[in-house]
C-alpha positions as CSV (number, residue, x, y, z in Angstrom):
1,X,125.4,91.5,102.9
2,X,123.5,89.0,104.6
3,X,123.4,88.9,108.4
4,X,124.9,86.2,110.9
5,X,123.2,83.6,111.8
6,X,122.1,83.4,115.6
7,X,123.6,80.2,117.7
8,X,121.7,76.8,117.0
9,X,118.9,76.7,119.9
10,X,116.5,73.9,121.0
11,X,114.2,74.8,118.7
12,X,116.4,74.7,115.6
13,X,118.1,71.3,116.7
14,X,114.5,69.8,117.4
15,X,113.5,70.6,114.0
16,X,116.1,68.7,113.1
17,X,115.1,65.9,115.1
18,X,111.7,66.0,114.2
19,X,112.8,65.9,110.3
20,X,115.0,63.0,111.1
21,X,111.6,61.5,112.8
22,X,109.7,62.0,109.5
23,X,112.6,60.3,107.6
24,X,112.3,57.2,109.8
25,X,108.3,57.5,109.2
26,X,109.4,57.5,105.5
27,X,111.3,54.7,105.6
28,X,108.8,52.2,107.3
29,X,108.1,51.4,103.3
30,X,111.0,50.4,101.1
31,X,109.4,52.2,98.0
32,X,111.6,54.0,96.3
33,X,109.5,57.2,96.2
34,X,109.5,56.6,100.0
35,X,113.3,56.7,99.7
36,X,113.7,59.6,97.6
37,X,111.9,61.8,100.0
38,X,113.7,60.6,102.4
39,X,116.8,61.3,101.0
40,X,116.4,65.0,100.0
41,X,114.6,65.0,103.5
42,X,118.4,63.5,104.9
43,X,120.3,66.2,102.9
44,X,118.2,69.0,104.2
45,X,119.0,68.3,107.7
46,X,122.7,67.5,106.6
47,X,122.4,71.4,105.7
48,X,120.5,72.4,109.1
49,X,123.2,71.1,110.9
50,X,126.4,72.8,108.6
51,X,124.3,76.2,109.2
52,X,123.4,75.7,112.5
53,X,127.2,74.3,113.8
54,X,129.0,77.5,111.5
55,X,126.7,80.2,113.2
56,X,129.0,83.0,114.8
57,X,127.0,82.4,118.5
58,X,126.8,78.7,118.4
59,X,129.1,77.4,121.2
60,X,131.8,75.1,120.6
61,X,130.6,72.5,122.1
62,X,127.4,72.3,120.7
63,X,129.0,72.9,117.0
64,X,131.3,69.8,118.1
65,X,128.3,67.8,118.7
66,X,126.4,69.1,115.3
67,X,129.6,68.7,113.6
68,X,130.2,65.4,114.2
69,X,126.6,63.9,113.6
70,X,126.5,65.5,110.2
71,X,130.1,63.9,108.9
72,X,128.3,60.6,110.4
73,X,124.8,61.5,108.4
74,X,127.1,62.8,105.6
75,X,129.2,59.4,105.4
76,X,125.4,57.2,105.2
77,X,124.4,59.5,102.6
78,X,127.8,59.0,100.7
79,X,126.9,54.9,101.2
80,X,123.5,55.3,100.1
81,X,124.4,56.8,97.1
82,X,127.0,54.4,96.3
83,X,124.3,51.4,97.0
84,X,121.9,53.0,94.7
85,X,124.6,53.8,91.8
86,X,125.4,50.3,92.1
87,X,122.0,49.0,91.5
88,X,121.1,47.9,95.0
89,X,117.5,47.4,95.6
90,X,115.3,50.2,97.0
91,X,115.1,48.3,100.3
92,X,119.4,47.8,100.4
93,X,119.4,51.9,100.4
94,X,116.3,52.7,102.8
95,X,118.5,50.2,105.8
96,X,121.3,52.5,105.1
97,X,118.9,56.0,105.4
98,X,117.1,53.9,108.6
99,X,120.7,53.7,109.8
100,X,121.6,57.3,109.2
101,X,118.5,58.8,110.7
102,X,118.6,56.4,113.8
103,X,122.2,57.0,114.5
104,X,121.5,61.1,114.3
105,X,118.5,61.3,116.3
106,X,120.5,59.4,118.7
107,X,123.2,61.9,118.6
108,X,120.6,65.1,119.0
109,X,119.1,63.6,122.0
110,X,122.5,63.7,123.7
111,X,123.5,67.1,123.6
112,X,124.2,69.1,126.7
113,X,122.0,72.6,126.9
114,X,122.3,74.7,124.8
115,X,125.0,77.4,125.9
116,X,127.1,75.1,127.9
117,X,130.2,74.8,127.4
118,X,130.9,78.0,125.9
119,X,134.7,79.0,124.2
């Protein structure tokens, strides 16, 4: 049986934010290796912030906050995808990442402390 998960902290949600900063360092190329990095890079922190929203402590409003910037990341991922299965170039799909990791790191540096809120 594996054990709960403690509540997402600061540290946990700045390792987020500083993953989301090496996607955006990532991304200043359009190469596609660049972009495939990045993406895996994306889908980890997509994970993070699942794990980190779900833990038992985590309070609700922090897990709100999590929860909506990963359906947001989740929904650039799906677009990404979609842009690459269609054949778009490299650079179409690293604006749409750019987008997606801009548009999260955004939403981590808004959140209230940690513990606020709690219920």
């Amino acid at each position: 049986m594996t054990e709960p998960r403690p509540a997402a902290t600061d540290t946990d949600i700045d390792a987020a934010d500083g993953d989301l900063g090496v996607v955006q360092t990532l991304l200043q190329s359009d190469d596609a290796v660049a972009v495939e990095a990045a993406t895996a890079l994306l889908f980890s922190v997509d994970r993070a912030l699942r794990t980190l929203a779900s833990a038992p402590d985590t309070d609700t409003e922090t897990a709100r906050r999590l929860l909506s910037i990963r359906a947001d990341l989740s929904g650039h991922l799906l677009a990404a995808g979609a842009l690459e299965t269609a054949g778009a170039p490299a650079a179409g799909v690293a604006r749409m990442l750019r987008r997606a990791a801009e548009i999260a790191r955004a939403g981590l540096g808004m959140r209230a402390p940690v513990g606020a809120g709690r219920g």
